[in-house]
C-alpha positions as CSV (number, residue, x, y, z in Angstrom):
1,X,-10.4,-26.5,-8.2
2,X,-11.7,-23.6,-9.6
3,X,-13.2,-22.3,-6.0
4,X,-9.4,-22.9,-4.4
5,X,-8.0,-20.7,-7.0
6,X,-10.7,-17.8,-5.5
7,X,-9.9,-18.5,-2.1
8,X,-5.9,-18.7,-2.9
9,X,-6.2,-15.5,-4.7
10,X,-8.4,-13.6,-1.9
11,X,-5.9,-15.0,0.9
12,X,-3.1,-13.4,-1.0
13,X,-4.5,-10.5,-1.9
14,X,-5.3,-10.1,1.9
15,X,-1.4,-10.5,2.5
16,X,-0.2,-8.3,0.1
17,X,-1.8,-5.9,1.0
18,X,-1.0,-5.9,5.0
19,X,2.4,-6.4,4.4
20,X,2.7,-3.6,2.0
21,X,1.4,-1.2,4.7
22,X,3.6,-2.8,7.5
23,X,6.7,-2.4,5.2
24,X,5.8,1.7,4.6
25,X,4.9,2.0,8.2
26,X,8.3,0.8,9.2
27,X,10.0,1.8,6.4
28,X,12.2,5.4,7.0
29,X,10.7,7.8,4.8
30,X,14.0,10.4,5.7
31,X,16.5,8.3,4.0
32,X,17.8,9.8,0.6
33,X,18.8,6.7,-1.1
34,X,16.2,4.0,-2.1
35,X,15.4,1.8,-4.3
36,X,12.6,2.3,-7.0
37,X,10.3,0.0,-9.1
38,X,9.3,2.9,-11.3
39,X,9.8,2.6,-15.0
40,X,10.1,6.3,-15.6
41,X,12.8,6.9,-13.0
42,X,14.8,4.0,-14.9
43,X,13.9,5.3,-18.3
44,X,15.3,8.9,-17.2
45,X,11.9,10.7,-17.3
46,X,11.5,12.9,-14.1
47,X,8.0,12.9,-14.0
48,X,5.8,10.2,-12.8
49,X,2.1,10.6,-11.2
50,X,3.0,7.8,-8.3
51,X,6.1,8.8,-7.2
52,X,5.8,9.8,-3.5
53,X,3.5,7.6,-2.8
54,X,5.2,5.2,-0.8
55,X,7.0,8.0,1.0
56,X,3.8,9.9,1.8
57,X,2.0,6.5,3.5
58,X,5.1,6.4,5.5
59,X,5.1,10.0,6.7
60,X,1.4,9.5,7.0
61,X,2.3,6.0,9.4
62,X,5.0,8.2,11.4
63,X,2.1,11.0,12.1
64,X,3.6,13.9,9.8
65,X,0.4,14.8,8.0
66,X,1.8,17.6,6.4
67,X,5.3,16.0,5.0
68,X,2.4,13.3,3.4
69,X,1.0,15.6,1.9
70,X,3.9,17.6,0.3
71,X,5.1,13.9,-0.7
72,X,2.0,13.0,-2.6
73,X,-1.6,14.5,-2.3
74,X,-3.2,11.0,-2.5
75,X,-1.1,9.3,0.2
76,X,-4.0,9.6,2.6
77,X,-6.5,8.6,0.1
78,X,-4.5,6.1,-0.5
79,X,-4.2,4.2,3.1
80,X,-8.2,4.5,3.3
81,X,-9.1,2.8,0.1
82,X,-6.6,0.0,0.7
83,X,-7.8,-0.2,4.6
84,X,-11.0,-0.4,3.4
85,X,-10.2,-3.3,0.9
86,X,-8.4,-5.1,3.9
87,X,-11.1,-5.2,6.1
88,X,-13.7,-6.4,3.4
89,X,-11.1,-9.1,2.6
90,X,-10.8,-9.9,6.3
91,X,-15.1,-9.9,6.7
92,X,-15.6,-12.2,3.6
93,X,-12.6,-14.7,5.5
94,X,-14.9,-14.5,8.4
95,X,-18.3,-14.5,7.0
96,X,-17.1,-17.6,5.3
97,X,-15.7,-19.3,8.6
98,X,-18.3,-18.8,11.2
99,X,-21.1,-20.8,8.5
């Protein structure tokens, strides 16, 4: 039981964060209304360290380096570490397939 929880939790982990990145690649960063999950923009306080975020992986997606970078200076950062995750996700799936 305990070893279908790890493999449930790995498989999901996997899809939420591929569907994450299709959503901001397809998503149109240009658009001025939008919703927001951010606490501090509900709670009134202008500043918060991850908004832009989402927008910059989408300018990043649509090949506007520069607007990505304006939007938030991690953006790129970003899309590497959570490639990076995807792909070790996706090589322990296989790993454990092929033996």
């Amino acid at each position: 039981m305990k070893t279908l929880k790890k493999y449930f939790a790995q498989y999901f982990e996997l899809f939420a964060w591929t569907t994450g990145l299709l959503l901001l690649a397809f998503m149109n960063p240009a658009a001025e209304e939008h919703f927001s999950f951010c606490i501090f923009k509900w709670m009134g306080i202008s500043f918060c360290p991850g908004c832009g975020l989402g927008h910059s992986i989408s300018w990043l997606f649509h090949g506007e380096l520069v607007r990505s970078f304006n939007e938030h200076p991690l953006g790129i950062f970003a899309v590497i570490i959570l490639l990076q995750r995807i792909y070790t996700l996706i090589k322990k799936r296989f790993i454990f397939l092929t033996a």
